[in-house]
C-alpha positions as CSV (number, residue, x, y, z in Angstrom):
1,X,193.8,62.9,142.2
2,X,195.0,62.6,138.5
3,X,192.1,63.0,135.6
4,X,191.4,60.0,133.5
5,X,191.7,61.3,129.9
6,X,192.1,60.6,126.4
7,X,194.1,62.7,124.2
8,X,193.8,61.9,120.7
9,X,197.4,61.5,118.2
10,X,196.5,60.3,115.3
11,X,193.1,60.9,113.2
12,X,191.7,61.3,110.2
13,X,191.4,65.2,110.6
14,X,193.5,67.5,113.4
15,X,191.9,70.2,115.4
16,X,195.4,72.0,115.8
17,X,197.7,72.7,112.8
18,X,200.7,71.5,115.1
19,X,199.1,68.0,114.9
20,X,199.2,66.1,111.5
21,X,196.1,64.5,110.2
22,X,196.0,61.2,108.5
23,X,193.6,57.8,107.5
24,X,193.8,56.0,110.6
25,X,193.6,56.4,114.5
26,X,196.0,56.4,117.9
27,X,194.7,57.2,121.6
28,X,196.7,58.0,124.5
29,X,194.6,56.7,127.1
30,X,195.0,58.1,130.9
31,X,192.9,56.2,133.7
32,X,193.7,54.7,137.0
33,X,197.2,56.5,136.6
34,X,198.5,54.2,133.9
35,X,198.7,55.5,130.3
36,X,198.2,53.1,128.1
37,X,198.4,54.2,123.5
38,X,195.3,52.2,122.0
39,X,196.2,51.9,118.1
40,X,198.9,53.9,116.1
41,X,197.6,55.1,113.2
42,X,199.2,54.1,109.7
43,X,202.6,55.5,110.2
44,X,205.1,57.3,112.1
45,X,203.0,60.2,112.3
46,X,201.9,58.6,116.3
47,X,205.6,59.2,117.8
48,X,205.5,62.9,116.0
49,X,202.1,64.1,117.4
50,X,203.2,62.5,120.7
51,X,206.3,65.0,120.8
52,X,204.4,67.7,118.9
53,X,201.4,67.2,122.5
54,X,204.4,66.9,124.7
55,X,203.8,63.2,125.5
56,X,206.5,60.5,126.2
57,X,205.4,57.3,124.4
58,X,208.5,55.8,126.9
59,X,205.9,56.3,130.1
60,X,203.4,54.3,128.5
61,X,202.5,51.0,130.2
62,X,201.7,48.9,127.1
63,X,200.0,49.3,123.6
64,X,196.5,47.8,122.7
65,X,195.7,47.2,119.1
66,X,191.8,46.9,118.0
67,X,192.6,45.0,114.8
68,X,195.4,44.1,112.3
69,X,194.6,47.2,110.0
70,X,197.3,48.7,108.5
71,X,195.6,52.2,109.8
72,X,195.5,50.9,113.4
73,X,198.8,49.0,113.2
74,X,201.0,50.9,110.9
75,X,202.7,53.1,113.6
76,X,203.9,50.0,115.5
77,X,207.7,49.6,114.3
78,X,207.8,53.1,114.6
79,X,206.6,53.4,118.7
80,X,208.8,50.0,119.3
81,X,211.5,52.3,118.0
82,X,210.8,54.7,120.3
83,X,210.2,53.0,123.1
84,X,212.3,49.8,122.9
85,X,211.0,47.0,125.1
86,X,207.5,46.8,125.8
87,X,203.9,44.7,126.0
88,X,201.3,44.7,122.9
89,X,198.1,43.2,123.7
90,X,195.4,42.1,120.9
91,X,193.9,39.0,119.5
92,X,195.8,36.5,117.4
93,X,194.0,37.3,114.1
94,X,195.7,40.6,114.0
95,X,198.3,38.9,111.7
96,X,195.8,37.6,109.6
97,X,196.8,38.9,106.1
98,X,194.0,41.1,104.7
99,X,193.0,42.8,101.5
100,X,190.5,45.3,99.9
101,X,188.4,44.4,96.7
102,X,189.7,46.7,94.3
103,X,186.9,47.6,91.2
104,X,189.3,45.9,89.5
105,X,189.0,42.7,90.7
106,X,192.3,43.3,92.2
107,X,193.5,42.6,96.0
108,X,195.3,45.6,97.7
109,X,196.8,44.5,100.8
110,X,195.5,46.0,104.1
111,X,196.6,44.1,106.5
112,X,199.3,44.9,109.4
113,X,202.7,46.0,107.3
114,X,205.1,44.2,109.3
115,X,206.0,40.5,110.1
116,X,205.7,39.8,113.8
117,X,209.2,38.8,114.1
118,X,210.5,42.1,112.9
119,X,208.4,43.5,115.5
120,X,209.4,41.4,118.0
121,X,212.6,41.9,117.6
122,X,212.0,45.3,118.4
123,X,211.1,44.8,121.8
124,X,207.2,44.1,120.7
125,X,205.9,41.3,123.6
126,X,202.9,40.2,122.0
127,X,200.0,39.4,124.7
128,X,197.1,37.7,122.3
129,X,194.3,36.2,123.4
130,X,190.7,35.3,122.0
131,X,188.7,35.9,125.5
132,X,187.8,39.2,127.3
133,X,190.6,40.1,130.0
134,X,191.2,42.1,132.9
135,X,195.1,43.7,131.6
136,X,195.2,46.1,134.5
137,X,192.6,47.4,137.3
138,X,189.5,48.7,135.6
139,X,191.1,48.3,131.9
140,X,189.2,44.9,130.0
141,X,189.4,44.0,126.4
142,X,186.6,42.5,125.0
143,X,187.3,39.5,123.2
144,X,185.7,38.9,120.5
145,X,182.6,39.9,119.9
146,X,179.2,38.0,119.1
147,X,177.7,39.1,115.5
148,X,173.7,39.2,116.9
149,X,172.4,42.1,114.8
150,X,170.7,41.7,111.3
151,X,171.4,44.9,110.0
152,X,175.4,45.1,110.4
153,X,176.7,43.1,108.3
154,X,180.5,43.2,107.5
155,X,181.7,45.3,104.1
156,X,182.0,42.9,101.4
157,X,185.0,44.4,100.0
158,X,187.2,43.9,102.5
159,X,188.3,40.1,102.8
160,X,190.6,37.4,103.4
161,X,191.9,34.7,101.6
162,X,190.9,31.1,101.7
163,X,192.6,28.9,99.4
164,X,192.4,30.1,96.0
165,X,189.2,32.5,97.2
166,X,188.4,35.3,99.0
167,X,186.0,35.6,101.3
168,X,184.7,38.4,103.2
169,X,186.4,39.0,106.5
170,X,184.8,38.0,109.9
171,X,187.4,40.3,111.8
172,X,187.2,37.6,114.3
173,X,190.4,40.1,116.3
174,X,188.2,43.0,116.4
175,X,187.3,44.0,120.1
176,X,187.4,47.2,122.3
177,X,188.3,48.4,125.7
178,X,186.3,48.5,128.4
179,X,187.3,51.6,131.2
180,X,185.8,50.5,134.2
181,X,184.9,52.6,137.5
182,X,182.7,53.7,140.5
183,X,181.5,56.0,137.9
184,X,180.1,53.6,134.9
185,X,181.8,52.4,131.9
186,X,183.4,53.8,128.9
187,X,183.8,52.0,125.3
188,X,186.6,52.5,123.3
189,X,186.6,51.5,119.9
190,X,188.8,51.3,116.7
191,X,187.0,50.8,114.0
192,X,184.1,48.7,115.3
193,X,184.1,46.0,112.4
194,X,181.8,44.0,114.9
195,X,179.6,46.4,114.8
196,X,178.0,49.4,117.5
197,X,175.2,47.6,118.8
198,X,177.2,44.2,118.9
199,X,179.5,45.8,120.7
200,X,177.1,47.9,122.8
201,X,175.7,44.1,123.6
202,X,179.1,42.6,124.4
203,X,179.0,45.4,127.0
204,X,176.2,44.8,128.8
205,X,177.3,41.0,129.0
206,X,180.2,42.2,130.5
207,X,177.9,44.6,132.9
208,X,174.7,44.2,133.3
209,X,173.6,47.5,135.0
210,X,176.3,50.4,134.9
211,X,175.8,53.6,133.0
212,X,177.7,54.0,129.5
213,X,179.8,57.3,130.3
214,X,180.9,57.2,126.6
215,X,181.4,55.6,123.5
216,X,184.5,56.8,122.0
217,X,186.2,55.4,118.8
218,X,185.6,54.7,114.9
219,X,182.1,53.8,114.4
220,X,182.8,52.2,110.9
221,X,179.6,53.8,109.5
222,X,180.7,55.2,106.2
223,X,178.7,53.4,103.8
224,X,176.1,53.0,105.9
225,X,172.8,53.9,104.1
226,X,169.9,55.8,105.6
227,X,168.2,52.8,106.8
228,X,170.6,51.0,108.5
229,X,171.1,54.7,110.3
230,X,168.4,54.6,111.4
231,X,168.0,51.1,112.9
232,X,171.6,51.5,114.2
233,X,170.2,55.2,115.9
234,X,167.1,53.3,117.4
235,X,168.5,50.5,118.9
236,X,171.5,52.5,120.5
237,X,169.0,55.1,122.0
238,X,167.8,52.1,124.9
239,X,171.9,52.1,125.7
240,X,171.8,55.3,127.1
241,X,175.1,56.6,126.2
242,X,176.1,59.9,128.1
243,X,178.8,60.5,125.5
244,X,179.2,59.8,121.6
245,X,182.9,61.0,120.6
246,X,183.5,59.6,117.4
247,X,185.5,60.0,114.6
248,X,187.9,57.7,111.3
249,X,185.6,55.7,109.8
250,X,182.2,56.7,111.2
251,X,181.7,58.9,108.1
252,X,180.4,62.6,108.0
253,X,176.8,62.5,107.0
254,X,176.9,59.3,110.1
255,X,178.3,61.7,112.2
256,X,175.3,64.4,111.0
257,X,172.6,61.8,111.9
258,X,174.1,60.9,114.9
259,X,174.6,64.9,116.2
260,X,170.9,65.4,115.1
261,X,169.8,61.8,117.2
262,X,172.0,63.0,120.3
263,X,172.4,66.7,120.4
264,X,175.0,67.9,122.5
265,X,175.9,64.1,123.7
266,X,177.4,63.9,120.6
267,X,181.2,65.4,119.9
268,X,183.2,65.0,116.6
269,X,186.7,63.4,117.8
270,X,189.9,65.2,115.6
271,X,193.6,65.0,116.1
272,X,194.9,67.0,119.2
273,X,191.8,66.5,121.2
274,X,191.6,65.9,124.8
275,X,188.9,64.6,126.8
276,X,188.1,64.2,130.3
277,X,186.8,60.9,131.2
């Protein structure tokens, strides 16, 4: 029977000096015998790792993007070079143009880097979609997410335009994957703008009783202060995940807490890596 895995391409740090590191995340995802790449980092670096690992980005069966982040997105032209045709599933705010707040007072654009026509004509086939979906047996995207928490709030300095303003983004397109088997459920996140426990919540509406195998992903916990830590620490304890393997923007001293709050559950995720699942 052939191991579900996930072998990570792209990350912020590599674990093998083969593998380039680099702002931004790409997972080759293995599960139910279809292989499916879940973001693509910033750049071209996602095709390179893939040959440097030995992996054919040509077998995949589609590409899933979390967001329309230019560190989630940026590889894209690259893999449609690569691989010619093939299907790209995400929400429809992913080409939502998008910008940090510089000190400045200054807009740096952060958004996806390429026009969807240009990617199109690559052989991009843009599947988007605001609802959860079922894309193949056991793999569901979450739709978007319902903001419930008090204590995640979106970063201020990232926004969107409206009219001559900008306004903090709602990242209305961020979602995850859902793996789902006999076994439980795993997460699989890209930057969680949503939020963890958001999220965490979107997947017990999506099932009620089944154990959470693992939460894998960018946590988006960089900035986050000690006491929103430790809020986000004590409501994800009740969850129960078997699993935390994060890494991008969860943040060292995030990651610290967390490792001190889980123990061994808890596993730094770095370029190179491959994990059973």
């Amino acid at each position: 029977m052939t191991k579900n895995k996930i072998t990570v391409l792209v990350e912020d740090r590599s674990s093998r000096p083969e593998i380039r590191a680099e702002h931004g995340i790409a997972l080759l995802l293995e599960f139910g015998g279809e292989r499916w790449l879940f973001d693509t980092g910033q750049s071209g670096l996602v095709v390179d790792n893939a040959r440097g690992l030995g992996i054919d980005l040509n077998n995949i069966n589609g590409i899933i993007l979390s967001h329309g982040h230019y560190d989630h997105t940026g590889g894209l032209k690259s893999v449609l070079d690569e691989t010619g045709e093939m299907d790209v599933y995400a929400h429809p705010g992913i080409f939502l143009e998008r910008f940090r707040l510089e000190k400045s007072g200054q807009l740096s654009p952060i958004g996806i880097p390429f026009p969807r026509h240009l990617l199109e004509e690559l052989g991009g086939r843009f599947s988007l979609a605001e609802t959860g979906r079922e894309i193949s047996p056991g793999i569901y995207l979450s739709g978007e997410i319902p903001r419930l928490t008090s204590f995640e709030q979106g970063d201020p300095l990232l926004v969107v335009k409206e009219g001559y303003r900008s306004i903090p983004d709602p990242f209305i397109d961020d979602q995850f994957i859902l793996l789902d088997d006999d076994d439980g459920v795993i997460m699989i996140t890209g930057c969680c703008h949503s939020g963890l426990i958001n999220s965490l919540r979107k997947v017990r509406e999506l099932q009620p009783r089944k154990r959470i195998k693992a939460i894998i992903g960018g946590l988006h916990l960089r900035a986050a202060d000690q006491t929103k830590l430790e809020k986000i620490i004590r409501s994800l304890e009740p969850f129960a995940p078997e699993r935390i393997i994060a890494g991008h923007c969860t943040g060292v001293r995030s990651e610290t807490a967390l490792s001190h709050a889980f123990g061994s559950r808890f596993h730094k995720m770095e370029g190179g890596d491959v994990f059973d699942i």
